[in-house]
C-alpha positions as CSV (number, residue, x, y, z in Angstrom):
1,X,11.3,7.9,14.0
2,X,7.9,6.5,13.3
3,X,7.7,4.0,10.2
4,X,5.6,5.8,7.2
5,X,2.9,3.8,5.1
6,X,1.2,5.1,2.6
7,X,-2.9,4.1,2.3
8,X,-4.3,4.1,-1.1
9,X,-7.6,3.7,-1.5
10,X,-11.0,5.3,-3.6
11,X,-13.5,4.2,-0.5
12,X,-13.1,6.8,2.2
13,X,-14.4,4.3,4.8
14,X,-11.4,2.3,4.2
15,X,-8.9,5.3,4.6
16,X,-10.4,6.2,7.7
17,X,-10.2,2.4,8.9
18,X,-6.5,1.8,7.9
19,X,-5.1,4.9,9.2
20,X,-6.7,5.0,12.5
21,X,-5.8,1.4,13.0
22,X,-2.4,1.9,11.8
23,X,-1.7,5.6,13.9
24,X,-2.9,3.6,16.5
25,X,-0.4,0.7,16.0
26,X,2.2,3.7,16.0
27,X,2.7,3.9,12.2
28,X,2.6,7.6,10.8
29,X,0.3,7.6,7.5
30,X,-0.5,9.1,4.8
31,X,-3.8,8.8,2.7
32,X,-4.4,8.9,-1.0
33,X,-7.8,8.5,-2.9
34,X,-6.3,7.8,-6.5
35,X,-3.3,6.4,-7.9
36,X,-2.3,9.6,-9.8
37,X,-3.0,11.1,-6.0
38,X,-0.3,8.5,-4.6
39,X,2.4,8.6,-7.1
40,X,2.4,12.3,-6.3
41,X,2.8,11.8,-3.0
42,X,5.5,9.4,-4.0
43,X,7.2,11.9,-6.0
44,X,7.8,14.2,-2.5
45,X,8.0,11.6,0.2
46,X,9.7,8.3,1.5
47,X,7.4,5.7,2.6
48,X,8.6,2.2,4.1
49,X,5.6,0.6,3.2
50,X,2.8,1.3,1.1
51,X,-0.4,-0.4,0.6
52,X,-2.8,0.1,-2.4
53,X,-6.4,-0.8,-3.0
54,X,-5.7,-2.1,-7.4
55,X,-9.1,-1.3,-8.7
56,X,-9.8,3.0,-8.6
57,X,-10.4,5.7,-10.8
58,X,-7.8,8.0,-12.1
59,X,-4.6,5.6,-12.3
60,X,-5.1,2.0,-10.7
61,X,-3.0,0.1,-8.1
62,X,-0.5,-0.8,-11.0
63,X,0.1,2.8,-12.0
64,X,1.6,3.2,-8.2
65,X,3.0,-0.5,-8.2
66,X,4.7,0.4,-11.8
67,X,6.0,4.0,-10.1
68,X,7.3,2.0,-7.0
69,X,9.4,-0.1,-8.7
70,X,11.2,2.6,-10.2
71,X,12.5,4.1,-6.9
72,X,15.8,3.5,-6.2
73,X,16.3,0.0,-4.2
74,X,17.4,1.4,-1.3
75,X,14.8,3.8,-0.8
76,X,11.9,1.8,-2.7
77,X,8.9,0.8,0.2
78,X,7.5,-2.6,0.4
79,X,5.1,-3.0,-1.5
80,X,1.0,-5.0,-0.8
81,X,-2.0,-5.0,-2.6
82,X,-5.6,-4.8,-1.0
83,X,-8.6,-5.6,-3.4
84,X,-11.8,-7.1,-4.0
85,X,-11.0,-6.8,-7.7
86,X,-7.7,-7.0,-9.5
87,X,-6.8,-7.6,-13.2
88,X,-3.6,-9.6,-12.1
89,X,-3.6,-12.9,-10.1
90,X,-1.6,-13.4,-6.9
91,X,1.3,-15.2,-8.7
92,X,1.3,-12.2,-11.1
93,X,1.9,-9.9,-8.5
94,X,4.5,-11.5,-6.4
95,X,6.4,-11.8,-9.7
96,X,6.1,-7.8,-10.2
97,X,7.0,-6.8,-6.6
98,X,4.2,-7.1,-4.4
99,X,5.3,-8.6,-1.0
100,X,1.1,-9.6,-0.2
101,X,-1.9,-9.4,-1.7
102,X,-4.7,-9.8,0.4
103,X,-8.6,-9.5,-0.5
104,X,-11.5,-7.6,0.2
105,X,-13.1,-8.0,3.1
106,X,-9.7,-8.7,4.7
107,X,-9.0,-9.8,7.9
108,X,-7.6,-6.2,9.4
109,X,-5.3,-8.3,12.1
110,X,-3.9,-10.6,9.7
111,X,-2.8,-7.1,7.9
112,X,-1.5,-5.5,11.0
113,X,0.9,-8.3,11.3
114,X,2.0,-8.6,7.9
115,X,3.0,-5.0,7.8
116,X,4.9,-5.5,11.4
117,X,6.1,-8.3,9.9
118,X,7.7,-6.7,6.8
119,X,8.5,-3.6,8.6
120,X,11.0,-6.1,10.7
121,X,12.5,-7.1,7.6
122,X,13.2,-3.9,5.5
């Protein structure tokens, strides 16, 4: 069974970016263009990883981070941030749950190991 991420992001460009790269990498995905959009999907579906752009309209990255953490432990996806803006600092979010943080522009590769890299682990 293929590993499920969830993508959540307001820029379509971006959505289009990660899940081709990720489909590609042999991921299966899942695209959201809000947090209230995501932590519906959430609601429905397991995801082992998810990653979330902080800054959108209609219910930011913490609205989803905040939802994540209250799945169950066992079933609860790894959590990273992706964002040119965000009203926490790193530290901040590694103390609430978030496994990486990285910014905008961000180095795609670097992400594509990360997630393999946490994807190992979980």
């Amino acid at each position: 069974m293929k590993n499920k991420i969830l993508i959540i992001d307001d820029e379509p460009d971006i959505l289009e970016l990660l899940a081709e790269e990720l489909e590609y990498e042999g991921f299966a995905t899942a695209c959201a263009g809000s947090g209230n959009d995501a932590v519906r999907i959430l609601e429905n579906e397991n995801f082992d990883l998810v990653i979330s752009d902080y800054k959108m309209p209609n219910g930011n990255g913490k609205v989803v981070l905040d939802y994540v953490k209250s799945i169950p432990e066992s079933r609860r996806p790894v959590f990273f941030f992706v964002s040119g803006q965000a009203d926490m600092s790193f530290e901040e979010a590694l103390n609430e749950g978030v496994r990486k943080f990285f910014y905008k522009p961000f180095d795609l590769e670097e992400l594509i190991v990360a997630i393999k890299e946490e994807i190992v682990k979980s």
